[in-house]
N, C-alpha and C positions, 0 to 999 in steps of 0.2 A: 538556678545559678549559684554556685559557689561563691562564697566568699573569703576573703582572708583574715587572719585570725591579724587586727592591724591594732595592738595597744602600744601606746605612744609610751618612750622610754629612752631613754641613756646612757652611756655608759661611764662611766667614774673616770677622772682621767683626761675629758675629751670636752672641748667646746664644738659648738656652731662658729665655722671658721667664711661665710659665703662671701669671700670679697671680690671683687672689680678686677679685672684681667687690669694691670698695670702693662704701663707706656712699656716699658721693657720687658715684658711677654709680648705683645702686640705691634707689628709693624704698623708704623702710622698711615700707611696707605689701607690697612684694612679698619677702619676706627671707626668703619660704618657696619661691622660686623660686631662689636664689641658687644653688643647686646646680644648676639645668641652664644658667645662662649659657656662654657659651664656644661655640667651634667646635668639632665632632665627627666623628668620619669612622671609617664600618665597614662592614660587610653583611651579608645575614641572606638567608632565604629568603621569593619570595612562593609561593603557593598556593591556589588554592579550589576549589568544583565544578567549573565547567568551562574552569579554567586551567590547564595543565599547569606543574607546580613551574618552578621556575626561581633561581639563583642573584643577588642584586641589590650593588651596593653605592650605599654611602650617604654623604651630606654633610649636615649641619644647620648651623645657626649661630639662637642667641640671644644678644640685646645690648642691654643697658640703656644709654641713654643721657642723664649727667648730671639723673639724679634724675626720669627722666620716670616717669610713672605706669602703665608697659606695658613687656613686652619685646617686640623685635620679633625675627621669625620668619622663616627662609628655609631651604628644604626642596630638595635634586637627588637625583634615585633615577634609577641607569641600569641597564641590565639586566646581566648579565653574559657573557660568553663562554662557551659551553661546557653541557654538560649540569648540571645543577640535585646529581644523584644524586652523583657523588667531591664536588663542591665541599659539600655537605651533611655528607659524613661528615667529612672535614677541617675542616670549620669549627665544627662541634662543641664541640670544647674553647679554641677560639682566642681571643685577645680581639678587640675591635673593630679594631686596628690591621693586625694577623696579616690578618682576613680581609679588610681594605683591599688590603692589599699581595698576598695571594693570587690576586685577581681580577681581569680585565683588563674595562674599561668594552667593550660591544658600543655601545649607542645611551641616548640620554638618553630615559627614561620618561615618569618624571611630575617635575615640580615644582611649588610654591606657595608662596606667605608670607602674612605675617598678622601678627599681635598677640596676645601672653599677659597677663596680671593676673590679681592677687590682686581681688575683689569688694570696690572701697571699701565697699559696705553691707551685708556679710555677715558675720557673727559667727564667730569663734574657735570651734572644738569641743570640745569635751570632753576630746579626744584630742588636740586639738595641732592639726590640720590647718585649715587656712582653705579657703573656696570660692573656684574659679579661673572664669576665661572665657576664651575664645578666639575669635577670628577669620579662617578660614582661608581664600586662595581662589586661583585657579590661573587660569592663562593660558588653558583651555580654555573659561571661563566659566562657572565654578560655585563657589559659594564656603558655610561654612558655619559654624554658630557650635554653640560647644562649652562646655559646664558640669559642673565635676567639683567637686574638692578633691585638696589635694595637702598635703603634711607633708614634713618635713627631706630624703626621698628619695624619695618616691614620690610620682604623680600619677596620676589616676585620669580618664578624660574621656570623654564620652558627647554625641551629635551631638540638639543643643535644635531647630536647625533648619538643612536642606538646597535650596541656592537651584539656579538653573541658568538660563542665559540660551540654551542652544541641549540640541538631543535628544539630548545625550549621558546614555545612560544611567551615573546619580547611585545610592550607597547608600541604599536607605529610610530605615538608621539604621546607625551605628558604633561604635564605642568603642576605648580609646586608653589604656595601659597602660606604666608607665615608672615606672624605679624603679634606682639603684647597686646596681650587686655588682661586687667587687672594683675600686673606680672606673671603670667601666664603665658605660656608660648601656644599659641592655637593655628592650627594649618587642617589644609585640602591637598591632597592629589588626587588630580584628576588624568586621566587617561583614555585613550581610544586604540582599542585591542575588538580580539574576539571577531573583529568585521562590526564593531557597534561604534557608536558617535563616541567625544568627547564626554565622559560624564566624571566625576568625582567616585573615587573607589575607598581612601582614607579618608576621613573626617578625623579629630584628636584635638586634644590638649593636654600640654606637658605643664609641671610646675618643676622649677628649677632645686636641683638636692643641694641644702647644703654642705660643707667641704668640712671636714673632720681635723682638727691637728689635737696634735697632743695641748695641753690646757700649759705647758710651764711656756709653753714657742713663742719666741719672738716675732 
């Protein structure tokens, strides 16, 4: 397994800038998303029937902009270097940053972007969580919309309907699980393809990057 050359450093000039998506980035009906805004960067493992495991790292980015009604969404997953098995047991207890810095990128996988919201006409629950929606869709030419609920950390999301414009085999159905532990963004996708059951294909966790301004900024 490769690793990365990861020594920690800064550049002159520049703080650690990671603040809170303010009321005015954030539309208040999405205020139950406000915890996964921000850039994030980590790696997990993928796997399924007839995928041999493998080691992945990860980039996401959500960003609300000046009160709009949606976050938007953009997603790179590259594989990694090296056998799936050391990098699994090392990555284990790591957080998301750890196994950033752990893995050296082999090739870029998959990526996609999209759109998140809270459901303007969906009701409050009982418990606190609102219903979400999603829009997701990928340069391979397939895209797909997703309906969960989500609450102060955790979201929950499951595939309403799966498009495809070429014969790339598409999941039947999947679902999508995230949730903080120790500030940490940790999720499952899980999926049923191939003709095999529902099972989980990503595993991960992300740690949130901090946001760079110049050190005079107001």
């Amino acid at each position: 397994m490769s690793v990365k050359n990861s020594a920690a450093g800064g550049k002159s000039g520049f703080v650690s800038a990671a603040k809170e998506e303010t009321a005015a980035e954030l539309a208040p009906e999405n205020y139950p998303l406000k915890w996964l805004v921000g850039r994030w960067h980590g790696g997990g493992i993928l796997a399924y029937e007839n995928i041999r495991p493998g080691a992945y790292l990860h980039e996401l980015t959500l960003r609300a902009s000046h009160g709009s009604p949606y976050l938007t969404y953009e997603s790179k997953i590259w594989l990694a270097e090296g056998e799936a098995g050391p990098a699994e047991k090392e990555m284990k207890e790591m957080s998301g940053a750890q196994r950033y810095a752990l893995l050296a990128k082999h090739c870029l996988w998959a990526q996609s972007c999209g759109y998140l919201r809270v459901n303007p006409e969906g009701a409050r629950r009982a418990d606190g969580s609102a219903e979400v929606q999603a829009m997701v869709a990928s340069p391979s030419g397939t895209a797909q919309i997703w309906v969960g609920l989500a609450d102060a950390s955790r979201m929950t999301l499951i595939t309403d309907a799966v498009a495809r414009c070429t014969a790339e085999t598409q999941p039947e159905s999947a679902n999508l699980r995230l949730a903080l532990s120790a500030g940490d963004l940790v999720y499952a996708y899980g999926m049923q393809a191939f003709g095999y059951r529902m099972q989980n294909y990503l595993t991960g966790r992300l740690t949130r990057v901090p946001e760079l301004r110049e050190s005079g900024e107001k």
